[in-house]
FIKOLZA-1660 file (N, C-alpha, C; in steps of 0.1 Angstrom, whole numbers, plus 5000, padded with zeros to 4 digits):
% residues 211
   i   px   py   pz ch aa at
   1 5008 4988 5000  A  X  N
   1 5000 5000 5000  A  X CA
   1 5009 5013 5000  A  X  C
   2 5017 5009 5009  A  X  N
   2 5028 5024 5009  A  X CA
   2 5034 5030 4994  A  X  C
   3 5039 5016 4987  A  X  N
   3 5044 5019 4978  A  X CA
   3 5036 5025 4964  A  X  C
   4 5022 5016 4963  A  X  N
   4 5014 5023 4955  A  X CA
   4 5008 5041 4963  A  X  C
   5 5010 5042 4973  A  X  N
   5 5002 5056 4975  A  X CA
   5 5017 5066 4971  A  X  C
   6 5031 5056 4973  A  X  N
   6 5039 5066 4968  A  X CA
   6 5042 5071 4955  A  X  C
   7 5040 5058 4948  A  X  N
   7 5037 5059 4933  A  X CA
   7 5025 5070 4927  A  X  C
   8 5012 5074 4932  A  X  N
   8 5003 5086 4929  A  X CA
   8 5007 5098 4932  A  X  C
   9 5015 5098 4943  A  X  N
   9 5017 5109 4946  A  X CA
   9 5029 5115 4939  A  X  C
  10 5035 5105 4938  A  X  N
  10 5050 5111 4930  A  X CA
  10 5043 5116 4912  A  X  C
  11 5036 5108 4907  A  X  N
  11 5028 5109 4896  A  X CA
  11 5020 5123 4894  A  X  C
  12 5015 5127 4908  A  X  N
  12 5008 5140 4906  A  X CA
  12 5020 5148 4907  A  X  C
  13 5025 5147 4918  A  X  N
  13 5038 5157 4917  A  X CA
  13 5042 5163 4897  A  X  C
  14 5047 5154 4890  A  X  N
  14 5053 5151 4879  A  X CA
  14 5041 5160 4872  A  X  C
  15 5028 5156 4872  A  X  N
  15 5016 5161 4866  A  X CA
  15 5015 5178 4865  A  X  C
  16 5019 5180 4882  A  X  N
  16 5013 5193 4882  A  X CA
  16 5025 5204 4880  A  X  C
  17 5041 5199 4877  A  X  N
  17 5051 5205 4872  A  X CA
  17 5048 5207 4860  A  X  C
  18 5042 5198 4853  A  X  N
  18 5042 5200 4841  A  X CA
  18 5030 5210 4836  A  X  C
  19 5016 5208 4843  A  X  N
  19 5007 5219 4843  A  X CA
  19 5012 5233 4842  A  X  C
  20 5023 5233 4855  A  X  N
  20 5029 5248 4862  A  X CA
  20 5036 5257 4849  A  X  C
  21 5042 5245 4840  A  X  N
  21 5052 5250 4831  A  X CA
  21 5041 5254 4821  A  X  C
  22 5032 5248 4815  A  X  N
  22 5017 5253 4809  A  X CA
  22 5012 5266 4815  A  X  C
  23 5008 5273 4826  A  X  N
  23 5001 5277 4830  A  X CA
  23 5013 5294 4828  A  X  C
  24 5022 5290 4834  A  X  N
  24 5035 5304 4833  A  X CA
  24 5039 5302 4822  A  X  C
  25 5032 5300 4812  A  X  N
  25 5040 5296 4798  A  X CA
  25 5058 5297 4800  A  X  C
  26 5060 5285 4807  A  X  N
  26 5074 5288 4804  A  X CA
  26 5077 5282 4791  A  X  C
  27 5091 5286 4782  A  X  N
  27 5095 5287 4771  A  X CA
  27 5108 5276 4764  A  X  C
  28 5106 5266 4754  A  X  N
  28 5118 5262 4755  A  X CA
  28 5130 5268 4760  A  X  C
  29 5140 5266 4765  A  X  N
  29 5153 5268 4770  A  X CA
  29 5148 5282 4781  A  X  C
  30 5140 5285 4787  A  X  N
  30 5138 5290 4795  A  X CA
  30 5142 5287 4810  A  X  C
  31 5141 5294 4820  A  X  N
  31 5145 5284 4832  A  X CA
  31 5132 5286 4840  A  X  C
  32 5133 5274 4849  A  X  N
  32 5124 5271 4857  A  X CA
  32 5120 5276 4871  A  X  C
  33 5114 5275 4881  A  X  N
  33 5114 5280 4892  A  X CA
  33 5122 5269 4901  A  X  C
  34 5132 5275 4910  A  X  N
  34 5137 5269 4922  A  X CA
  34 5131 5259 4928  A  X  C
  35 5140 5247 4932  A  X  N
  35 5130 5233 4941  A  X CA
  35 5127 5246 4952  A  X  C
  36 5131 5251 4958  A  X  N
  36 5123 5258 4967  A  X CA
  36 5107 5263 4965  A  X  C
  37 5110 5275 4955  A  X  N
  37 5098 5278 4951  A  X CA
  37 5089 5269 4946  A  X  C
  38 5095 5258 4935  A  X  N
  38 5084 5245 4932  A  X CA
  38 5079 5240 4948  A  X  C
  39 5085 5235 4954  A  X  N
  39 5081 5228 4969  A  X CA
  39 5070 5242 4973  A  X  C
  40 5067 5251 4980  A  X  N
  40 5059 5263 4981  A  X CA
  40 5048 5261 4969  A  X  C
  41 5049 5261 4958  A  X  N
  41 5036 5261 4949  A  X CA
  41 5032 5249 4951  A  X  C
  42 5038 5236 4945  A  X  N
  42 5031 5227 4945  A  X CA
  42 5027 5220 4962  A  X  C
  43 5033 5226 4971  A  X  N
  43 5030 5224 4983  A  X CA
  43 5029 5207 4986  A  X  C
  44 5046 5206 4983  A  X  N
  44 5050 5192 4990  A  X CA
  44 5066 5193 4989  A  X  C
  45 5070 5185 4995  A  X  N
  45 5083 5181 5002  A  X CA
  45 5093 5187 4991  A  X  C
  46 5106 5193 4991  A  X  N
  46 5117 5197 4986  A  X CA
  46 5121 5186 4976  A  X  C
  47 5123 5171 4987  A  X  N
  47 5130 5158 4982  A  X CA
  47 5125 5151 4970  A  X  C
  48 5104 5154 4975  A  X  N
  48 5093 5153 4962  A  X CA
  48 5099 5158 4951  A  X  C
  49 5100 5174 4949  A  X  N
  49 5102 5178 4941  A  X CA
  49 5116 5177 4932  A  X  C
  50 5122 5172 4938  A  X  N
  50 5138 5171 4931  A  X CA
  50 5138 5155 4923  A  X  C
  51 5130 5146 4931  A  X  N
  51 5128 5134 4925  A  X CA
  51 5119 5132 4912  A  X  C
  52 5111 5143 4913  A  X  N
  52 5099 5143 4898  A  X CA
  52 5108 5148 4891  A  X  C
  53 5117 5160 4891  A  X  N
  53 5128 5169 4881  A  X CA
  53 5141 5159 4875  A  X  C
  54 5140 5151 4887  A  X  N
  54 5155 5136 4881  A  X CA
  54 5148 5132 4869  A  X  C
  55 5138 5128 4874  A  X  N
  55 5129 5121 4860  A  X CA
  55 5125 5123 4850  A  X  C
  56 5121 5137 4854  A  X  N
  56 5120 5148 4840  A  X CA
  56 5132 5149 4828  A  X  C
  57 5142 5148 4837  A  X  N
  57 5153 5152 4837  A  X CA
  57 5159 5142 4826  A  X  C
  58 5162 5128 4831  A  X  N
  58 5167 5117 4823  A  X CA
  58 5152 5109 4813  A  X  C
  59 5144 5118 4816  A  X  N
  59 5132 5117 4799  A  X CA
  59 5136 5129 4790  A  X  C
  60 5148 5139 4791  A  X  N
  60 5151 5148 4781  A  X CA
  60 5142 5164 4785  A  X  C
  61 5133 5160 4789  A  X  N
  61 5122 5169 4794  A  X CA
  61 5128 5184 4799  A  X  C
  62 5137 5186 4804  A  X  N
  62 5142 5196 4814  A  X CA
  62 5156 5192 4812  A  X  C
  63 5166 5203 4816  A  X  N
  63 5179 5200 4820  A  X CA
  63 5184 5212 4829  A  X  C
  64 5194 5202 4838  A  X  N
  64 5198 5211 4848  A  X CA
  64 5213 5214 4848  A  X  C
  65 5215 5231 4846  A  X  N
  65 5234 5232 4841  A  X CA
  65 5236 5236 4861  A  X  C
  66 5251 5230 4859  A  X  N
  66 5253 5235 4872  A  X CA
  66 5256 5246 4877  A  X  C
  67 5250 5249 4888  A  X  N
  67 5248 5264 4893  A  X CA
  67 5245 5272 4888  A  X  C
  68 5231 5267 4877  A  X  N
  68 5228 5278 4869  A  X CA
  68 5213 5273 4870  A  X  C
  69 5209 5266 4876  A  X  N
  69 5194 5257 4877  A  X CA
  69 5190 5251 4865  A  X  C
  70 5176 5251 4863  A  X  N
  70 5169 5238 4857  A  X CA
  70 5160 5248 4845  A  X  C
  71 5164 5241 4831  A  X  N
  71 5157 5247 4819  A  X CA
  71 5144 5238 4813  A  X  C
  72 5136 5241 4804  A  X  N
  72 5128 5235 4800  A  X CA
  72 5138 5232 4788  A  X  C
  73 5134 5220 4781  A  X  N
  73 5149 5212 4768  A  X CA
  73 5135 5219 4760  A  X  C
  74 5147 5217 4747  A  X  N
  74 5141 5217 4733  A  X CA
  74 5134 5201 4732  A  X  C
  75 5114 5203 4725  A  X  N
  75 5112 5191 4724  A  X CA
  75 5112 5184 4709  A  X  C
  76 5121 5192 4702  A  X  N
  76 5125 5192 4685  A  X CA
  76 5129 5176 4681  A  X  C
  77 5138 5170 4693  A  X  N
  77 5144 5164 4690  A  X CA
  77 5139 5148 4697  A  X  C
  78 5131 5153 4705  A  X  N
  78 5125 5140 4718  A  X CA
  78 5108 5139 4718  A  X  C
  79 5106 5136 4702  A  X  N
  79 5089 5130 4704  A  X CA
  79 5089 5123 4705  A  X  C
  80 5096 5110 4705  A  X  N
  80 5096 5095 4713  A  X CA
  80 5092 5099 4727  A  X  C
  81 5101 5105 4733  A  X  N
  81 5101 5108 4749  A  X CA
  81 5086 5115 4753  A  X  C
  82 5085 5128 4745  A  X  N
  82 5071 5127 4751  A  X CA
  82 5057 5121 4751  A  X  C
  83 5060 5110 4741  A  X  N
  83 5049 5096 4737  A  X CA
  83 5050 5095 4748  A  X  C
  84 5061 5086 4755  A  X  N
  84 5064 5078 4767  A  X CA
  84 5061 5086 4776  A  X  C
  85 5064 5098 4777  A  X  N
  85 5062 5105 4790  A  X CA
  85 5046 5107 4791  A  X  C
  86 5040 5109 4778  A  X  N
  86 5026 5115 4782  A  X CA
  86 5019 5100 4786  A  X  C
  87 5026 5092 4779  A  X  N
  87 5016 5077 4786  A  X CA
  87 5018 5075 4798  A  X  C
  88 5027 5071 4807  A  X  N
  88 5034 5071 4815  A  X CA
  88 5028 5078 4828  A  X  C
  89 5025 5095 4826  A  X  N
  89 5013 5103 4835  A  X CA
  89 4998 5104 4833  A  X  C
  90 4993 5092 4823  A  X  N
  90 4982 5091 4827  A  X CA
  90 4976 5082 4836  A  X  C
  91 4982 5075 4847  A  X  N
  91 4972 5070 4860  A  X CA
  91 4984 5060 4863  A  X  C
  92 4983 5055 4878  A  X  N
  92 4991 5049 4887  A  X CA
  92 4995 5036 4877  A  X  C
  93 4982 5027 4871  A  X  N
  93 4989 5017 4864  A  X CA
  93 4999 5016 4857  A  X  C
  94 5000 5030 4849  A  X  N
  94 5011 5028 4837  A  X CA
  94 5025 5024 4845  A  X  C
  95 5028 5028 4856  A  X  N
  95 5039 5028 4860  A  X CA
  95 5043 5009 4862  A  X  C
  96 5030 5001 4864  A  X  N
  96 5036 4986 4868  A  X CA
  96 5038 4984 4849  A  X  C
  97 5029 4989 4841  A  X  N
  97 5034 4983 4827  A  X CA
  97 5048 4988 4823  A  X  C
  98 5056 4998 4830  A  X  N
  98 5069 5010 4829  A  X CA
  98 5078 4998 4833  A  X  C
  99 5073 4997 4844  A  X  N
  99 5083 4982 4855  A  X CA
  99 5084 4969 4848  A  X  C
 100 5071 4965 4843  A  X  N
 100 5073 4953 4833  A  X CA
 100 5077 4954 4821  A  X  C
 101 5081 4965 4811  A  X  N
 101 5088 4965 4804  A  X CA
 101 5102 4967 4800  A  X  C
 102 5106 4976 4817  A  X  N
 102 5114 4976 4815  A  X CA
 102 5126 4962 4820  A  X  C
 103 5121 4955 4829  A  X  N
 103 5122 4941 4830  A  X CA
 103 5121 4934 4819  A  X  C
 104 5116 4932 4809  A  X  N
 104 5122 4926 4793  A  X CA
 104 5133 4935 4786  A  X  C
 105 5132 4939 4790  A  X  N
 105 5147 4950 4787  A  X CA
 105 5160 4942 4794  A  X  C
 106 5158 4943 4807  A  X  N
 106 5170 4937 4810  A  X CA
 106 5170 4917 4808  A  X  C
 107 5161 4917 4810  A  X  N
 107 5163 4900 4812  A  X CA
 107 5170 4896 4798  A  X  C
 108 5161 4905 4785  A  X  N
 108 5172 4904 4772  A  X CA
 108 5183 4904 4770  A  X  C
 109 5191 4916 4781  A  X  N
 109 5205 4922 4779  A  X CA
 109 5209 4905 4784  A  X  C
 110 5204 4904 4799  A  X  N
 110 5213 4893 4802  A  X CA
 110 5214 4876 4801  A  X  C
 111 5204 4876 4789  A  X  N
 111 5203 4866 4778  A  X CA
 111 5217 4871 4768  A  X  C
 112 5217 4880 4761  A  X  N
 112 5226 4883 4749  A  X CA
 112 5237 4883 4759  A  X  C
 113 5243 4886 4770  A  X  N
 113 5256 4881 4775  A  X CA
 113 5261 4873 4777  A  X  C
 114 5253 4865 4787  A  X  N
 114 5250 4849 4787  A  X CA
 114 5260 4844 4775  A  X  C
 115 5249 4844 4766  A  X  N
 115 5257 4836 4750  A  X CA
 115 5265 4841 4746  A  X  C
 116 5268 4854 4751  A  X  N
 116 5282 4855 4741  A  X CA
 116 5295 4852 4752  A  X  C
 117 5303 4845 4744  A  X  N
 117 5317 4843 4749  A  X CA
 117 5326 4857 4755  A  X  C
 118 5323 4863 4749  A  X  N
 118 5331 4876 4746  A  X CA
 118 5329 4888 4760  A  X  C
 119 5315 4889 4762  A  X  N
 119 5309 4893 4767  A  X CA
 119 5307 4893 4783  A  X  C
 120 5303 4880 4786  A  X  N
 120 5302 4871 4797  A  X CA
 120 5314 4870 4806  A  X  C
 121 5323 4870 4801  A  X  N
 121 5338 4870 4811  A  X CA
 121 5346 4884 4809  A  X  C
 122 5336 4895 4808  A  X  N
 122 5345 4911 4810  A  X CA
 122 5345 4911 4825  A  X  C
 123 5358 4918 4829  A  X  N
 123 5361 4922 4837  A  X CA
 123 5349 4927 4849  A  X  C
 124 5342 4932 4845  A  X  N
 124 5330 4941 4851  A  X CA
 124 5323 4928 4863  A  X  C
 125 5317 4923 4852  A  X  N
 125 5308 4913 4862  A  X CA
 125 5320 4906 4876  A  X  C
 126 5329 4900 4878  A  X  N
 126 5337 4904 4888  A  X CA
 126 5339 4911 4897  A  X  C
 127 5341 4920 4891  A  X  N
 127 5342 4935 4900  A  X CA
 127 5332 4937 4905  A  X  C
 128 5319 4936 4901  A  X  N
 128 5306 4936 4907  A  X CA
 128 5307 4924 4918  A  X  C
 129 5307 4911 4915  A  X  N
 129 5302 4906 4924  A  X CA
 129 5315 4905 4936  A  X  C
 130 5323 4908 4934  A  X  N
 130 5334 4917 4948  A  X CA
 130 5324 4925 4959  A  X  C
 131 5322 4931 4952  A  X  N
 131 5316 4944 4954  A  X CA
 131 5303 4937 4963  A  X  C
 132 5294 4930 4957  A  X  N
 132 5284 4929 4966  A  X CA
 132 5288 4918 4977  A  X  C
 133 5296 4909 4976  A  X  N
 133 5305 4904 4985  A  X CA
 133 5310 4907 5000  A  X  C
 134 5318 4916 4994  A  X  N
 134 5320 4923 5002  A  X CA
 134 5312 4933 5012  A  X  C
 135 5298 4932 5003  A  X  N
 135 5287 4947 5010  A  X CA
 135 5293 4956 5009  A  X  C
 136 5300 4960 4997  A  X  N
 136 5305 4974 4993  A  X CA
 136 5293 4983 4986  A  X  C
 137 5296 5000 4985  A  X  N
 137 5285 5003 4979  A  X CA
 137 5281 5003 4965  A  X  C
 138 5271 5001 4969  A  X  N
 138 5270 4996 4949  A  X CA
 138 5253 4999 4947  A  X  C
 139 5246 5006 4939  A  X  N
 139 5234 5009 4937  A  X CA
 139 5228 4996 4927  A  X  C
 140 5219 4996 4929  A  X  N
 140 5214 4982 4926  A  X CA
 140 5207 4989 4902  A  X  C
 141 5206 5000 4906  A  X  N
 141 5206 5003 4890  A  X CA
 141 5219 5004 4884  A  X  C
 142 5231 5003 4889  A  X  N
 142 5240 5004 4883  A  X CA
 142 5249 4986 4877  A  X  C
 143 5244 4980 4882  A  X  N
 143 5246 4968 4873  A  X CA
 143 5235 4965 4861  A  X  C
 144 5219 4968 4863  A  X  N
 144 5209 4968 4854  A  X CA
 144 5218 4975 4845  A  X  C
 145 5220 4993 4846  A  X  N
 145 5225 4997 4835  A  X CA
 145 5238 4991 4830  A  X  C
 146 5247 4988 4834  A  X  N
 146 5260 4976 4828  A  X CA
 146 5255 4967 4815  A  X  C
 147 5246 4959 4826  A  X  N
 147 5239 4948 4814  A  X CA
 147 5233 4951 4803  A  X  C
 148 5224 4964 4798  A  X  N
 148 5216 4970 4788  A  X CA
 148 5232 4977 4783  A  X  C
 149 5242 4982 4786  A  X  N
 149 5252 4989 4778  A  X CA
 149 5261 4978 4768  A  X  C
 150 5263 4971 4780  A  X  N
 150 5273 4960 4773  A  X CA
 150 5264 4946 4762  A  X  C
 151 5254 4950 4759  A  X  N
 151 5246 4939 4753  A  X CA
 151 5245 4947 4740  A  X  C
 152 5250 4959 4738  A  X  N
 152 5249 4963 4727  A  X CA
 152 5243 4973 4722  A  X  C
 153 5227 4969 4725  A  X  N
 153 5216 4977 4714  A  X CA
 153 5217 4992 4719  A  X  C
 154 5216 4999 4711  A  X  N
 154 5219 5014 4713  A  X CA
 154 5209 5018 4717  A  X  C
 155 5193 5018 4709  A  X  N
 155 5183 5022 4707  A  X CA
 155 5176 5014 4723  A  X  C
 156 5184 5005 4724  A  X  N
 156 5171 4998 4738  A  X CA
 156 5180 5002 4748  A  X  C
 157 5189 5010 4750  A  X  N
 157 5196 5013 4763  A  X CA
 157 5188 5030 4765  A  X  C
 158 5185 5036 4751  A  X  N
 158 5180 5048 4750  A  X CA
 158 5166 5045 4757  A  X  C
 159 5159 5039 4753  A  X  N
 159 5147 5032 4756  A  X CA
 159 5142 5028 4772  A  X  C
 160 5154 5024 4776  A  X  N
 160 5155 5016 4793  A  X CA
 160 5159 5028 4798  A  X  C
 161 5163 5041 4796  A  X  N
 161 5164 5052 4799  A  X CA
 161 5159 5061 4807  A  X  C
 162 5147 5059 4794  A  X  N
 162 5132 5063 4798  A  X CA
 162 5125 5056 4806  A  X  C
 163 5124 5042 4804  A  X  N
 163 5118 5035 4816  A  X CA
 163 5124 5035 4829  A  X  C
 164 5130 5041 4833  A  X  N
 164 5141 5041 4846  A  X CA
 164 5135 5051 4849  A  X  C
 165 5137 5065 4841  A  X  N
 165 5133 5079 4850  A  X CA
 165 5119 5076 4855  A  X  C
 166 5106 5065 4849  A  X  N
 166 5094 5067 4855  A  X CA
 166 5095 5053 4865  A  X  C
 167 5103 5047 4865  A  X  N
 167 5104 5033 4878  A  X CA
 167 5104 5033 4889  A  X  C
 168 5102 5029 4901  A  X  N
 168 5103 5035 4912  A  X CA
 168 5114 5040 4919  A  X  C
 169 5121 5044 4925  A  X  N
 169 5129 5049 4936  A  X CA
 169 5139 5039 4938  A  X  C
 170 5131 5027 4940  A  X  N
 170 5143 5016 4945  A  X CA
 170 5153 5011 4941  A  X  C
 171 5155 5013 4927  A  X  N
 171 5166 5009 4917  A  X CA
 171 5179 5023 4921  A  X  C
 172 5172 5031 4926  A  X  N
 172 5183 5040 4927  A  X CA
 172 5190 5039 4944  A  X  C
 173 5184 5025 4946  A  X  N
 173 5190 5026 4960  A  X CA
 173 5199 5012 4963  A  X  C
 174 5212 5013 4972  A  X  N
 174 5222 5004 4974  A  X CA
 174 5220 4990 4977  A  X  C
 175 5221 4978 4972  A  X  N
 175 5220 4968 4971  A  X CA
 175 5220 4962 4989  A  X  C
 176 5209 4955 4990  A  X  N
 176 5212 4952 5007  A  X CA
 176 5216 4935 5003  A  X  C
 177 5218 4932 5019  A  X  N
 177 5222 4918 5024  A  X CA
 177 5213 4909 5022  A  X  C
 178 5198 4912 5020  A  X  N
 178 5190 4901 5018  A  X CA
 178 5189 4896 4999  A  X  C
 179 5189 4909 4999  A  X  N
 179 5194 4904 4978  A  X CA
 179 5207 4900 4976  A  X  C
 180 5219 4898 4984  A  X  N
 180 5231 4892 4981  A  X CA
 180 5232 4878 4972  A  X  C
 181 5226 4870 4977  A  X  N
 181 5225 4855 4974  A  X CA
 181 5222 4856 4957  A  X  C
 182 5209 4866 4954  A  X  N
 182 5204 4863 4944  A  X CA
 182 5215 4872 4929  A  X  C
 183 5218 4882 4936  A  X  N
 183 5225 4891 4931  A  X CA
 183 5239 4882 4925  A  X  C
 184 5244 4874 4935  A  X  N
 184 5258 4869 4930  A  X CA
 184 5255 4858 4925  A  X  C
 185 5244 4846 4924  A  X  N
 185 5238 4840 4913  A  X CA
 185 5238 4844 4904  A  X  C
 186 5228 4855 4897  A  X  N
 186 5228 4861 4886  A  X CA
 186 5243 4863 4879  A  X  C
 187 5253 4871 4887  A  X  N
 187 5265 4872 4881  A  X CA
 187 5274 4864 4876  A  X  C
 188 5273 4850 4889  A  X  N
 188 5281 4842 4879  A  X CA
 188 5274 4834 4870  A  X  C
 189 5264 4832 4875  A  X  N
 189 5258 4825 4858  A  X CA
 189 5257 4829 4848  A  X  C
 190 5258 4846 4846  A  X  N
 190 5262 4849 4834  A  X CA
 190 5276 4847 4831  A  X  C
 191 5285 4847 4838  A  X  N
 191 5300 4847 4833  A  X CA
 191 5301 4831 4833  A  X  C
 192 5291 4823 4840  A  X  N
 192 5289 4808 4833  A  X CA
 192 5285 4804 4821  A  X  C
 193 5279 4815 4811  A  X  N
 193 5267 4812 4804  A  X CA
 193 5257 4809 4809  A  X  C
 194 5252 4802 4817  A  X  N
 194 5235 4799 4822  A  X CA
 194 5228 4807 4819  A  X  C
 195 5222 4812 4807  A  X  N
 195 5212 4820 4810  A  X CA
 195 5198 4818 4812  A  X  C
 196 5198 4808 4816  A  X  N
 196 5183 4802 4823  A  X CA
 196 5184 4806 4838  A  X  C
 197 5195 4799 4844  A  X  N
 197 5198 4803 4858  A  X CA
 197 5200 4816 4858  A  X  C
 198 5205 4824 4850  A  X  N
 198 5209 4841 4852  A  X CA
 198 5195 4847 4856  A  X  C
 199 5188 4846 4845  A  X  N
 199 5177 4853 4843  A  X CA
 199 5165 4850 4857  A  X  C
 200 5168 4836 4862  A  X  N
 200 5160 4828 4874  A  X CA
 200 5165 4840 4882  A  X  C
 201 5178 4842 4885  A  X  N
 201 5181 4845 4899  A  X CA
 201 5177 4861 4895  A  X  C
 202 5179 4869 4883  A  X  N
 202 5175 4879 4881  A  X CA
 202 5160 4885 4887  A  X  C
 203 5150 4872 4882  A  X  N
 203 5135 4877 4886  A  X CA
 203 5133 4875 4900  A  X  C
 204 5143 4867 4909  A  X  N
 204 5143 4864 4924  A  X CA
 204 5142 4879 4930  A  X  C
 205 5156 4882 4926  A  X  N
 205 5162 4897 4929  A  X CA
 205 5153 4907 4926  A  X  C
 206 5141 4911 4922  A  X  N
 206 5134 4918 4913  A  X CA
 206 5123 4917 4926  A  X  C
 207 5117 4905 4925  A  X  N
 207 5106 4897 4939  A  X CA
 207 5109 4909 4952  A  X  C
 208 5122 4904 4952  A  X  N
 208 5129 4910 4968  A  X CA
 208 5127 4925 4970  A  X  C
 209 5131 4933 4958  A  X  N
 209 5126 4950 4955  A  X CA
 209 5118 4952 4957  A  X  C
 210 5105 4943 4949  A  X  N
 210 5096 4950 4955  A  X CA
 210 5083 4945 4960  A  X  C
 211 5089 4937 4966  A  X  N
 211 5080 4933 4979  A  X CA
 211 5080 4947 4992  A  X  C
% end
């Protein structure tokens, strides 16, 4: 329950930035109002509002230069993105079809590594599973993204992109002790080839998030 009431609200948040930018006609490459000032108008949390603008953010939507704040992007170049984005803000469900698609994304990547010889035994996946070994820090999106880079497809890493900025929160958070098990399954059975076993311990790991 927690998680879907967090999911609406983060959804409206996202909605009503995007209204705000309608309503003050702001202007391509214009800049935006302050998370401050956003938190005061839309009247919710600072943290809220920095987390809908990430997202905005890595959908092309907005960009933020440093120490100069946050612009509206040019949308010349990103009507894919605002397909996805406008589907995406119409109601709580889109976000589980966001989550299951983007899960065929990865389970793909780590099919196509699996089989390839080449691939399977880079350096990386080691170092990773050190890493969670040891309970070092490691974000649990940053191996997903490994797997969608190193599998190749250009266009489906662009794609898993977008599905990340609307996915929930937890991928952007540090791998705990109870996904260890499943986590270093997945790794070596890809550098085994298994990719039956990979992908098993993959959707285990996935279970454990988001429960």
């Amino acid at each position: 329950m927690e998680e879907k009431a967090t999911k609406k609200v983060f959804l409206q948040i996202v909605n009503q930035l995007r209204e705000l930018i309608t309503e003050q006609n702001i202007q391509e490459g214009e800049k935006l109002p302050s998370e401050r000032v956003l938190s005061e108008q839309l009247q919710v949390g600072r943290s809220s509002v920095r987390e809908a603008l990430r997202s905005l953010e890595l959908l092309g939507l907005i960009e933020t230069k440093h120490g100069g704040g946050t612009y509206l992007a040019s949308m010349k170049h990103h009507q894919f993105v605002e397909i996805v984005g406008s589907f995406i803000l119409q109601d709580a469900k889109s976000i589980a079809d966001v989550q299951a698609t983007r899960k065929m994304y990865e389970q793909e990547a780590i099919r196509q590594i699996s089989r390839n010889k080449t691939l399977r035994v880079l350096p990386i996946w080691e170092s990773f599973f050190v890493k969670v070994e040891l309970e070092q820090s490691l974000k649990r999106e940053d191996i997903l993204r490994e797997c969608i880079i190193v599998s190749g497809n250009r266009l489906a890493f662009k794609i898993w992109l977008q599905l990340l900025a609307f996915s929930t929160a937890e991928l952007q958070r540090e791998i705990q002790s109870t996904e260890k098990i499943h986590v270093e399954m997945m790794l070596t059975s890809i550098q085994m080839g298994y990719e039956y076993e990979a992908i098993e311990a993959y959707d285990k790991w996935m279970e454990i998030i988001s429960e």
